[in-house]
Backbone as CSV, one residue per row, in Angstrom:
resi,resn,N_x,N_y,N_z,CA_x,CA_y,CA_z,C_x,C_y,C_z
1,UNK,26.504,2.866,12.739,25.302,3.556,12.297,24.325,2.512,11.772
2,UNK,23.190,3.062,11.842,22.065,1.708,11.402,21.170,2.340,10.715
3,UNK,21.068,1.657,9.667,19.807,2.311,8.651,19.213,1.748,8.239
4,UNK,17.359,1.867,8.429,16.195,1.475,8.182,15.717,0.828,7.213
5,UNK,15.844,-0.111,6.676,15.661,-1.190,5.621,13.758,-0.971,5.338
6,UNK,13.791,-1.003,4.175,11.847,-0.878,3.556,11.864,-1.826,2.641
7,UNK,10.867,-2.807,2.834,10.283,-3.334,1.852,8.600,-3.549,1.652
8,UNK,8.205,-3.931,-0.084,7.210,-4.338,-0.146,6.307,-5.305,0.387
9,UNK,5.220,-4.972,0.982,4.354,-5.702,1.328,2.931,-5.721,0.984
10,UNK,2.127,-6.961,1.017,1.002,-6.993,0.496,0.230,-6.363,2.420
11,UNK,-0.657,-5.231,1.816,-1.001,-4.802,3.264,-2.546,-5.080,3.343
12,UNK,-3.355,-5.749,3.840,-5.295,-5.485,3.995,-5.324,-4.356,4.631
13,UNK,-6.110,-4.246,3.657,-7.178,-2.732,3.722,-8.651,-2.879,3.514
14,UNK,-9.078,-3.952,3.535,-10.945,-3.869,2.915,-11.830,-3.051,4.414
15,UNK,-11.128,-3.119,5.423,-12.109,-2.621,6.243,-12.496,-1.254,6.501
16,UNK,-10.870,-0.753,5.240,-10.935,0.989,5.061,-11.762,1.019,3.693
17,UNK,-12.483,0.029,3.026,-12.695,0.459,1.673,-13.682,0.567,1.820
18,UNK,-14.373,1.923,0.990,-15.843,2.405,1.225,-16.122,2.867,-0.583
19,UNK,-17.387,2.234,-0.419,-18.199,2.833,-2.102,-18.709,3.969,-2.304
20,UNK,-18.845,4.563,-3.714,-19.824,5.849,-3.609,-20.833,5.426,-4.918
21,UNK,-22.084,5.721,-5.402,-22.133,5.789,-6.434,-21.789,6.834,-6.998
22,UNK,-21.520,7.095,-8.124,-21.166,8.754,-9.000,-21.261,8.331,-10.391
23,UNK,-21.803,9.481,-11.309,-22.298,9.293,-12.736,-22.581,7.824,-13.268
24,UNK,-23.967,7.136,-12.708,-23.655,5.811,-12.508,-22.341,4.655,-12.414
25,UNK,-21.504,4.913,-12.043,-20.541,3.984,-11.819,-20.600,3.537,-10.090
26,UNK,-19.742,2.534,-9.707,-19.648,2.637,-7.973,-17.866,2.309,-8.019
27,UNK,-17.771,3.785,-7.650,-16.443,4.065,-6.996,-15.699,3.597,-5.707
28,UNK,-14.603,3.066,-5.653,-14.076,2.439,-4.247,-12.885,3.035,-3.997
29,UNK,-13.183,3.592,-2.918,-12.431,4.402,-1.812,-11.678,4.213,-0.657
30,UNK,-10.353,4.143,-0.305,-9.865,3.704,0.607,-9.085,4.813,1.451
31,UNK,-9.077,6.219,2.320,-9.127,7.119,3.116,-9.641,8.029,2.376
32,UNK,-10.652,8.099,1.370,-10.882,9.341,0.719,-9.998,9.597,-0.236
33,UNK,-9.325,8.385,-0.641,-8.660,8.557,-1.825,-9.417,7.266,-2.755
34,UNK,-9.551,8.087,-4.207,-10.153,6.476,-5.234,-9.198,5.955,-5.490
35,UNK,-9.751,4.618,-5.707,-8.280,3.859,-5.361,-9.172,2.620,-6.518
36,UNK,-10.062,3.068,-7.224,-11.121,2.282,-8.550,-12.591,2.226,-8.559
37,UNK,-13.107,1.359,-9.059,-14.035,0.797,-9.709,-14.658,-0.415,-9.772
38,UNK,-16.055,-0.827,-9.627,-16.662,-2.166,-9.799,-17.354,-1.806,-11.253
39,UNK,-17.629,-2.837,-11.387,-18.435,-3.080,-12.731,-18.830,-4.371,-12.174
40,UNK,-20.409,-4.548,-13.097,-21.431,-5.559,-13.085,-21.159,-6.287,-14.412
41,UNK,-21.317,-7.555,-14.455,-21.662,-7.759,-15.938,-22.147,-9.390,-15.766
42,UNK,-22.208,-9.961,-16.633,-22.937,-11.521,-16.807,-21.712,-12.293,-16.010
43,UNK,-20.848,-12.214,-15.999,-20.117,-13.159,-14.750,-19.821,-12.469,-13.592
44,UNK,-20.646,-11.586,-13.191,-20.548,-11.069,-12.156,-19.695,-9.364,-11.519
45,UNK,-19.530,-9.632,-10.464,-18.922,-7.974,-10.273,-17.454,-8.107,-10.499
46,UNK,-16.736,-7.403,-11.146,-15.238,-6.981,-11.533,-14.643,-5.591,-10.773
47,UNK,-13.352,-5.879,-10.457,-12.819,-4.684,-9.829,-11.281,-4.284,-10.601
48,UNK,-11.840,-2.822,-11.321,-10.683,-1.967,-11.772,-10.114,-1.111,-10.784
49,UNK,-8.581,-1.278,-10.578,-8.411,-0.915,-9.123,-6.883,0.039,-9.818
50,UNK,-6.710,0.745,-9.053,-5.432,1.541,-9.339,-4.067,0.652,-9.214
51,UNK,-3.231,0.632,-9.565,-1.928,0.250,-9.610,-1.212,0.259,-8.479
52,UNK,-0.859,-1.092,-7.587,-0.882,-0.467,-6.007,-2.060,-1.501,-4.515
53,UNK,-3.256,-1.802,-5.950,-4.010,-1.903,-5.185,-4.664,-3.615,-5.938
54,UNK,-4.921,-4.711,-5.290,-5.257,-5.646,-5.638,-6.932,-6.024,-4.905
55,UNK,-7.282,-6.638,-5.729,-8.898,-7.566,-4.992,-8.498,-8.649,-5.090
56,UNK,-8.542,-9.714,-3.964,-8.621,-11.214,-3.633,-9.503,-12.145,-2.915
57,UNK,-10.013,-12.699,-3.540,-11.079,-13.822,-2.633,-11.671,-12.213,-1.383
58,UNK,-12.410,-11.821,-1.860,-13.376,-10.685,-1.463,-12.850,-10.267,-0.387
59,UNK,-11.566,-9.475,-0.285,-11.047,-8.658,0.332,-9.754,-7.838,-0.697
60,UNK,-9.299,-6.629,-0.383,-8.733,-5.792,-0.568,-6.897,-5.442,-0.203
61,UNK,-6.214,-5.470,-1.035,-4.815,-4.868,-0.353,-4.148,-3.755,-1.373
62,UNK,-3.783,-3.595,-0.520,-2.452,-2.091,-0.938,-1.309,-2.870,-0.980
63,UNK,-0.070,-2.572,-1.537,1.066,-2.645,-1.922,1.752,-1.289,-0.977
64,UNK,2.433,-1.734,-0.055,2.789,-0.106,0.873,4.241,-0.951,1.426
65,UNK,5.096,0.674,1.731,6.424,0.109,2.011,6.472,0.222,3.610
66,UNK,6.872,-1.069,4.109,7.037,-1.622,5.329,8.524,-1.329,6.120
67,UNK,8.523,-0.659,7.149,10.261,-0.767,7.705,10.123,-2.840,8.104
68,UNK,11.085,-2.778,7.413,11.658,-4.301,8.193,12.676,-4.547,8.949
69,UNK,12.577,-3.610,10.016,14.035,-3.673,10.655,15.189,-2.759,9.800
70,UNK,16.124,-2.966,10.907,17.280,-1.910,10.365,18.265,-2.931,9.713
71,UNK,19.147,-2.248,9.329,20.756,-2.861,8.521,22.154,-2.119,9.672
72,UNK,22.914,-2.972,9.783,24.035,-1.927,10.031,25.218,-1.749,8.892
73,UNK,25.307,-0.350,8.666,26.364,0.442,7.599,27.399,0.851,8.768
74,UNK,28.377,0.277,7.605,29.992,0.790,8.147,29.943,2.180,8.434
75,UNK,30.259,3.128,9.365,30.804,4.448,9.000,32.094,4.251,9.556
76,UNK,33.488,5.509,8.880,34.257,5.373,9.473,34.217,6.676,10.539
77,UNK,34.813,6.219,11.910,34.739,7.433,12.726,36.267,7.836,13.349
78,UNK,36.329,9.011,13.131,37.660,9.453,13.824,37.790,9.878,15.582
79,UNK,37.615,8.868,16.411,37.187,8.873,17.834,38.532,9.865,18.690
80,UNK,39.481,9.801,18.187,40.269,10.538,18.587,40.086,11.943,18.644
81,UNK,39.792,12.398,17.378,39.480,13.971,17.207,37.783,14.609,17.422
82,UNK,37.155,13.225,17.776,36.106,13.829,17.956,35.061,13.646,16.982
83,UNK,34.819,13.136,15.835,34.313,13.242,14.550,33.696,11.699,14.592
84,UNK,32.834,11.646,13.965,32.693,10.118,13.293,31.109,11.095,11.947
C-alpha cells in the first residue's frame, strides 16, 4: 500500500494578489480571500499579512501543503483467504 506524503512549501502567489481600497486602508487579496494589509509610512510601504502568508523582495508566498510523492506502508495481507 502507498500513502501520500505532504509537506510544507513556500508557494508564489503575487500574480494572484490583487488590492482593494476599503475604509481608507489598501487591502490584499489573493482568490477573494484577504490574506492583509499595506501601510505607508516614512520608510516606506509595509505589509501585514495573515499567518500563512509572507512578502519578499516584492513578491508574495503562501505556505500550502504540497504532495511530495508517496511512502510505502507495510500492510499485512492474507492472500490465501482473500483479504489484505
Amino acid at each position: 500500500m502507498f500513502k501520500l506524503a505532504i509537506e510544507k512549501q513556500r508557494v508564489e502567489i503575487t500574480n494572484r494578489v490583487t488590492g482593494k481600497f476599503s475604509d481608507g486602508q489598501f487591502h490584499l487579496y489573493a482568490n477573494d480571500e484577504q490574506i492583509g494589509r499595506m501601510t505607508s509610512g516614512p520608510d516606506g510601504s509595509k505589509f501585514e499579512l495573515k499567518e500563512g502568508y509572507e512578502h519578499d523582495q516584492n513578491r508574495f508566498y503562501q505556505m500550502a501543503d504540497i504532495p511530495s510523492g508517496t511512502t510505502q506502508q507495510y500492510v499485512d495481507c492474507d492472500d490465501e483467504n482473500g483479504w489484505c
